[in-house]
Each structure stands twice: as C-alpha cells, then as structure tokens.
KOLSERO-909468 format. One record per residue (C-alpha): residue number from 1; residue in one letter; x, y, z. Coordinates in nm, 2 decimals, m for minus. Layout:
// residues N
(NUM, "A", (X, Y, Z)) ...
// end
This chain:
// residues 258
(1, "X", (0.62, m4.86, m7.01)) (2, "X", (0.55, m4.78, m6.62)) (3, "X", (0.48, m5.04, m6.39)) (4, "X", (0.31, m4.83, m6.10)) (5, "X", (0.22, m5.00, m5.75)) (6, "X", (m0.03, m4.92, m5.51)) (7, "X", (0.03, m5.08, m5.20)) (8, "X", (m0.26, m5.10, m4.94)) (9, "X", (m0.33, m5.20, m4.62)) (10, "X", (m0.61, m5.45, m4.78)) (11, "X", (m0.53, m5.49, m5.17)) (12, "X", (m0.19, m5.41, m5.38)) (13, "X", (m0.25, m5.28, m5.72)) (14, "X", (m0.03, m5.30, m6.01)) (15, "X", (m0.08, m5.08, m6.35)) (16, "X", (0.13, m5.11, m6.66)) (17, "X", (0.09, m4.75, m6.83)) (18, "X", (0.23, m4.72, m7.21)) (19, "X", (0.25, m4.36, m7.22)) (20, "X", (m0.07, m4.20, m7.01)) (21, "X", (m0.29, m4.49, m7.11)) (22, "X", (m0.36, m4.76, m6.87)) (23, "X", (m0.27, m5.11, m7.05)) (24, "X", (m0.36, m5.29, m6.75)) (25, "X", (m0.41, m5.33, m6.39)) (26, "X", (m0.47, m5.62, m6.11)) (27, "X", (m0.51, m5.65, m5.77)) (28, "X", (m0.40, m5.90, m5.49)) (29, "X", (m0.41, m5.90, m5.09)) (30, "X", (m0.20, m5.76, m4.92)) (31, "X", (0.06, m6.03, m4.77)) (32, "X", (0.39, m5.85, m4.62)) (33, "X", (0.53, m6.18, m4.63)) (34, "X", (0.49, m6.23, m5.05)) (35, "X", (0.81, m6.22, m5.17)) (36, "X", (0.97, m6.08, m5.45)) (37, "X", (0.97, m6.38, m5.64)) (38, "X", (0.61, m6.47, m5.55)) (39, "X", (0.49, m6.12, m5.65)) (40, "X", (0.68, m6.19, m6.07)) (41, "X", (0.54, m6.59, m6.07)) (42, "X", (0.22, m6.40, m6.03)) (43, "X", (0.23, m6.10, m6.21)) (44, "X", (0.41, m6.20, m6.57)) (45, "X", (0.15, m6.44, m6.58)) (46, "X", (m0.10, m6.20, m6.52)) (47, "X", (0.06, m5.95, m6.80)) (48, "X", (0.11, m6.28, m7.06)) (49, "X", (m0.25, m6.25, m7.10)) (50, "X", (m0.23, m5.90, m7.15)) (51, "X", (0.01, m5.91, m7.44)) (52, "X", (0.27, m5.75, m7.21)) (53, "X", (0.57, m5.91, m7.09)) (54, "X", (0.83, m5.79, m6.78)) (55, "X", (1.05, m5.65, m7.05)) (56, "X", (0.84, m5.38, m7.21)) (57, "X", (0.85, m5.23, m6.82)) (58, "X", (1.13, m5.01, m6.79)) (59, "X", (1.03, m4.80, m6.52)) (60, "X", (0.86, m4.85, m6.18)) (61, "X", (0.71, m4.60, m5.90)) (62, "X", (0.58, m4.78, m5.59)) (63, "X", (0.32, m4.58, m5.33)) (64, "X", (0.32, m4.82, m5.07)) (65, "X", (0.16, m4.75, m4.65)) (66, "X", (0.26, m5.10, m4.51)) (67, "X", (0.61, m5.02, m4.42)) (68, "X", (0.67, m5.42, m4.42)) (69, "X", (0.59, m5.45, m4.76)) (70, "X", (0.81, m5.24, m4.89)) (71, "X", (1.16, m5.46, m4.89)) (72, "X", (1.00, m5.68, m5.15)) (73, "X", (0.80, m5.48, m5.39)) (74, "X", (1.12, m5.26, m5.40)) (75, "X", (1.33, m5.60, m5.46)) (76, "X", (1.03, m5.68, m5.73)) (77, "X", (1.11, m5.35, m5.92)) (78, "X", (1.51, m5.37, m5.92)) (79, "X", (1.50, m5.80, m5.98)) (80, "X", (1.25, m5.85, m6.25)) (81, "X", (1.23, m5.48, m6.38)) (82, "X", (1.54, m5.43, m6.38)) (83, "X", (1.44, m5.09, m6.22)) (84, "X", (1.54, m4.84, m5.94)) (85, "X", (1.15, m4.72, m5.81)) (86, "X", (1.05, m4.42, m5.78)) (87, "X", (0.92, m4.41, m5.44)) (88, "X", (0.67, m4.15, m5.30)) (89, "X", (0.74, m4.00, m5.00)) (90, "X", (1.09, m4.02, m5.00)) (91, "X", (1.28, m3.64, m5.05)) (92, "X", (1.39, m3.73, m5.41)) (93, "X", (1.06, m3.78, m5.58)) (94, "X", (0.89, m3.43, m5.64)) (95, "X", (0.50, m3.42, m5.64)) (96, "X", (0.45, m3.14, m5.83)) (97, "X", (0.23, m2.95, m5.55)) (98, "X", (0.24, m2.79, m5.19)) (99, "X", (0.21, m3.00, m4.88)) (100, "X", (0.02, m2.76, m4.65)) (101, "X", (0.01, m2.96, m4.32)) (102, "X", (0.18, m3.00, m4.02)) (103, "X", (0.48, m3.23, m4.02)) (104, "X", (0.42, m3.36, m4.39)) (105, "X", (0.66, m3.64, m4.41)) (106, "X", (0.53, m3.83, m4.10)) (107, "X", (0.08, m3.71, m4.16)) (108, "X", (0.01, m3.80, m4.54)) (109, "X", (0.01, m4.13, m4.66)) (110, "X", (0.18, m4.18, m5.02)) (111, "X", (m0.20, m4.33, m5.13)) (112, "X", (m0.34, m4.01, m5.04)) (113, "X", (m0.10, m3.79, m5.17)) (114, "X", (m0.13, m3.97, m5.53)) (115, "X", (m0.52, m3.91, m5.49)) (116, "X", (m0.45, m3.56, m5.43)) (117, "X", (m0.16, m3.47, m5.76)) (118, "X", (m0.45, m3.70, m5.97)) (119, "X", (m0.72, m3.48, m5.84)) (120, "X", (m0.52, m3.15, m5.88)) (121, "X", (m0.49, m3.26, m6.23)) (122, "X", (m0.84, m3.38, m6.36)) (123, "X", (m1.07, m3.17, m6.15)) (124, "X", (m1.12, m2.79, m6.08)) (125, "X", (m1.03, m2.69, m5.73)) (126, "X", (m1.10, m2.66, m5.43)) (127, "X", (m1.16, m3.03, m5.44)) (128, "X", (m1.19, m3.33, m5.16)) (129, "X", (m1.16, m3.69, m5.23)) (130, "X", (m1.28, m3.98, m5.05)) (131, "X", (m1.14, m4.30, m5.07)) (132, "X", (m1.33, m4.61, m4.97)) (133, "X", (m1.05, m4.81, m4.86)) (134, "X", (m0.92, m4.97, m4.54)) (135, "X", (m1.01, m4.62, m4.39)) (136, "X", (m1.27, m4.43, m4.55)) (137, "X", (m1.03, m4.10, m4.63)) (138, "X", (m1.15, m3.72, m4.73)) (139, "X", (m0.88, m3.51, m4.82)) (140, "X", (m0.89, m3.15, m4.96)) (141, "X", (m0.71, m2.96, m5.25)) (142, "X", (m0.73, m2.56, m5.17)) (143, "X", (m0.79, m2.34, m5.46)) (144, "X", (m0.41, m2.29, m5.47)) (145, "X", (m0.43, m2.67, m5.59)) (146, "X", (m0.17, m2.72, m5.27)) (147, "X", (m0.30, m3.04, m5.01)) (148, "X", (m0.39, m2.92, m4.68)) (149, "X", (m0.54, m3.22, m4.49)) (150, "X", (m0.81, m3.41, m4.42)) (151, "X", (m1.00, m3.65, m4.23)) (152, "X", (m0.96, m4.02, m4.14)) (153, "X", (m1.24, m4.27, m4.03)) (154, "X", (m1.27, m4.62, m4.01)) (155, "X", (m1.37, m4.79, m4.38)) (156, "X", (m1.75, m4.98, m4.39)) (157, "X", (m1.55, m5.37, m4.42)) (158, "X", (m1.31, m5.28, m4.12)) (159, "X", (m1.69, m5.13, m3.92)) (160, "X", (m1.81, m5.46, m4.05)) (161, "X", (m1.52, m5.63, m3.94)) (162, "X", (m1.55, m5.49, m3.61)) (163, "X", (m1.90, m5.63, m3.51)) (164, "X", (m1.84, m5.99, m3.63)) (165, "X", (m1.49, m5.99, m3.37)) (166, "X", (m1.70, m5.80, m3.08)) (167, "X", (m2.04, m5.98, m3.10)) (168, "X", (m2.00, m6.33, m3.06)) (169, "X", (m2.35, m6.38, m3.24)) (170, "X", (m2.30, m6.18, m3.50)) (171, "X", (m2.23, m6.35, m3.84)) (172, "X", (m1.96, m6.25, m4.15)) (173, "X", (m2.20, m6.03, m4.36)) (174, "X", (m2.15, m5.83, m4.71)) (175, "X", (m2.16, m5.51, m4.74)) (176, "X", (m2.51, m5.40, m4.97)) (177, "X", (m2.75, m5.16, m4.99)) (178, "X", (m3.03, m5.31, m4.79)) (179, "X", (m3.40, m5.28, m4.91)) (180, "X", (m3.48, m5.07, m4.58)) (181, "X", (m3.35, m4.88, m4.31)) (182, "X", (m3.50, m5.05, m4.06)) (183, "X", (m3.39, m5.46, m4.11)) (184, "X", (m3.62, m5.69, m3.96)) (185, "X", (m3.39, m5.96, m3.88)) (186, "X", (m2.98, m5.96, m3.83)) (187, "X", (m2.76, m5.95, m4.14)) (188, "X", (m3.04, m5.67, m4.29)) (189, "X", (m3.00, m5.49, m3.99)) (190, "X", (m2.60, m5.48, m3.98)) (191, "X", (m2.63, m5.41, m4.37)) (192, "X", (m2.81, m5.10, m4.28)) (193, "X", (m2.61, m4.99, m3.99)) (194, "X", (m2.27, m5.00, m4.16)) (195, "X", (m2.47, m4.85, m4.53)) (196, "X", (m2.64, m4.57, m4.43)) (197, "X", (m2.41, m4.49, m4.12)) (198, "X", (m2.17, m4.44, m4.40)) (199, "X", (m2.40, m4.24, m4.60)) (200, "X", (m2.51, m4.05, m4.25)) (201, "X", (m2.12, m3.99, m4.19)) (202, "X", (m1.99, m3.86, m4.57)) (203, "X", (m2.28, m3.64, m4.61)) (204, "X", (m2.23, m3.52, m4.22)) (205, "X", (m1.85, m3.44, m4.27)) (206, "X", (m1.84, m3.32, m4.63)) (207, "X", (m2.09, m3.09, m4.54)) (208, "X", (m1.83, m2.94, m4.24)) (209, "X", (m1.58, m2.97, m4.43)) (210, "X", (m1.75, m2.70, m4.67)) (211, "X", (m1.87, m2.52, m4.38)) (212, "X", (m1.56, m2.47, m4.23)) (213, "X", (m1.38, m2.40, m4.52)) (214, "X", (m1.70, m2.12, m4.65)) (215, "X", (m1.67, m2.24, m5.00)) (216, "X", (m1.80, m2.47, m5.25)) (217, "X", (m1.57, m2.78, m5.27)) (218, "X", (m1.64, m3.05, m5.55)) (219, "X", (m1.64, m3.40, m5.44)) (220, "X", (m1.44, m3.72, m5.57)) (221, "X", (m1.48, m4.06, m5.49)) (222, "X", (m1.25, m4.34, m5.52)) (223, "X", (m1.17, m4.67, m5.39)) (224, "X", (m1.40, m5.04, m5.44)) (225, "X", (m1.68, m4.92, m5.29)) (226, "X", (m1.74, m4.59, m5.39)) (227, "X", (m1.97, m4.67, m5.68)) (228, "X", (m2.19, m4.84, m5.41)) (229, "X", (m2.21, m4.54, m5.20)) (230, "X", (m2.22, m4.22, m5.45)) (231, "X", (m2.52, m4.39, m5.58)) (232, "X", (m2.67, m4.25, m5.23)) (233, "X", (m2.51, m3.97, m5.18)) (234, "X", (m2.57, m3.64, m5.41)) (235, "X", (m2.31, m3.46, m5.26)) (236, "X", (m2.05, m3.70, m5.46)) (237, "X", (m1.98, m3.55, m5.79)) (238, "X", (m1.77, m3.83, m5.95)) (239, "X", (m1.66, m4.19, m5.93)) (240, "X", (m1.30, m4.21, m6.03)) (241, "X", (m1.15, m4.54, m5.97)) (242, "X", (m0.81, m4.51, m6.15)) (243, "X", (m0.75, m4.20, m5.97)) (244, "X", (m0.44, m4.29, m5.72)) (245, "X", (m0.32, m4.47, m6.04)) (246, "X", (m0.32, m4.17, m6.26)) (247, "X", (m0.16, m3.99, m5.97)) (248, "X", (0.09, m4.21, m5.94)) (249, "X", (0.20, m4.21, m6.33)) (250, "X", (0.18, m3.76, m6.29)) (251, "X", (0.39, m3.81, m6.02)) (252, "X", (0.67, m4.04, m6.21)) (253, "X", (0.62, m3.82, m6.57)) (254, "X", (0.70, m3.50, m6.34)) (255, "X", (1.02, m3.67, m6.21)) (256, "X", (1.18, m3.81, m6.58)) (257, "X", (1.15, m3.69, m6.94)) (258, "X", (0.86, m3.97, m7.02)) 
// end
C-alpha cells in the first residue's frame, strides 16, 4: 500500500491507497516542529482503527511546501515505513506532463503540481483548478494537458485572519454564507465581506482567465472550503476534494511498476 502525504502550510494530509482506492485519509496542523516519532504515535493509531497497520505501507510519496517540515515527514517514511519517499519536486520523480512556466523548479508548488497530473487525468482539458487552501490557487492545464501557470491570492481564513490582527475591535469569526449581503451588525458584515468578495474574485479571474486564454476552460474545485463556495458560484463545474491525493498516487504509479 501507498502512504501519500500532503503537507500544507495549514493542515498535513495522509492517505493510505491499496491499489488506486483510497483506504483512508486524516488530517492534522501543520507543526514543523512534530517529530517523526510524534507524527507514527499519532498516525498507527489513527490507521488501527482503520484495519491497517504501518506494515501493510510499503511505499511513501510526500508533496510537502513547508520546507521545515520536510526533515521529519521524510524521517517518518524511512523510520516507521521503512521507506525511501518519493518526493515531488525533486529531478528524480517524473510527473508524467510538461511544466510550461518560467523557472519551474523554483514557481510551482508540489501541492499544485499534484492538483494539476490529478486534473490532467480525470477531467477534459483545458482545465483550471482552484484550491481553497492557505492561498486560494487557480491553475490551468492547456489543451496539450501541459501546466502553464496560474494565479495566487490570499485564501478567505488568512483574509479573515487578517482583519481580526489589523482591527483591534474586530472579533475571531467563521467563515459562512451569510443570510445577506449587506450585514447589519459586525460578525455578518465580515461574513459577507470575506464570502462574497471571494465569490466576487473567482468569478472576476476565472472569467480573465478564459478571456485571455479565448477558450472555454472547465473549472475544478478543491480544498475544505470549496463545497462552501461552488455552491455560489456557476462557473465551478466540480467539487473534487481527493484531487491532490489522487495526483499524488498518479504521480508515484508513473514512477514504479505498482
């Protein structure tokens, strides 16, 4: 089985994948300073009640953009796993598509680029995916099925984030989908500014994008909030929120014989 690791600036994800199905997957903050031997406590205990155990893992592929993290999930893989990772982004892991961007080893995060091999996969192209995560992320697949860039904003929590740290009266609010536009006191109106200023600014750039581009692009979403927002937004063709995962396990099939 494939343990495959997502690593975050906000969450890590781990997926155990017998085959191409998707046994199981869980999700913990990110903490640079989690060891090795604080990420196995946690996760055999997780995959116990799973009916999995560290030794049906015999192979590990880590997409990690928190350059601190990566000395112990890479330690997690070879102690417990007893497993060299596969690690994206470095020259001896082959995607299976074209990088079409300007200095690709230093622009595309290893998240995005498993978003883009899943999307290749799964979805006719041209396609663009957006990923609700720490930043809100739209990259495009050309109808060559080659990545060739895309756009970076801030995510709605770190927005959020923002105006509780600036505003001294501002409080800690949720992100929802508030009744109206217009809120008629504080946490409704903040609601509304980071909801439909997201809604405003992923309509507003997909829209370009497609503009720019003079073709019709189909439109992916993925990440924890995307269900939230594509049920606003008709220009969002599909909620896929294993997506990076099942990038990450095309990207480890294409580079062994399982």
């Amino acid at each position: 089985m494939l343990l495959a690791i997502d690593s975050g600036n906000t969450n890590v994800v781990f997926a155990v994948y017998d085959g191409d199905q998707l046994r199981a997957s869980w999700r913990a903050a990110t903490n640079p300073k989690r060891t090795a031997d604080e990420y196995a406590v946690w996760l055999t205990q997780l995959m116990a009640l799973e009916g999995l155990s560290r030794g049906d893992v015999d192979a590990t592929i880590i997409a990690n953009v928190v350059p601190e993290a990566a000395f112990n999930l890479i330690g997690l893989c070879r102690r417990y796993f007893s497993s060299e990772p596969l690690i994206i982004g470095r020259s001896d892991c082959r995607l299976g598509i074209g990088i079409d961007v300007d200095m690709p080893a230093q622009s595309v995060g290893a998240d995005r680029i498993a978003n883009a091999v899943a999307a290749q996969d799964r979805y006719d192209v041209p396609v663009m995916v957006v990923d609700f995560g720490t930043s809100t992320n739209f990259d495009l697949i050309d109808r060559c099925g080659n990545y060739c860039g895309g756009v970076l904003a801030p995510g709605p929590n770190l927005s959020m984030l923002a105006l509780e740290m600036a505003a001294a009266q501002l409080p800690r609010v949720s992100i929802e989908r508030p009744a109206t536009v217009v809120g008629r006191s504080t946490v409704p109106a903040m609601q509304s500014g980071v909801f439909w200023g997201y809604v405003g600014l992923i309509e507003g750039l997909v829209r370009r994008i497609r503009d720019e581009r003079g073709e019709a692009i189909g439109v992916v979403a993925t990440g924890g909030l995307a269900p939230l927002f594509a049920a606003e937004i008709a220009l969002i063709d599909k909620v896929d929120l294993d997506l990076t995962l099942w990038g990450l396990r095309l990207i480890h099939r294409r580079n062994s014989s399982t």
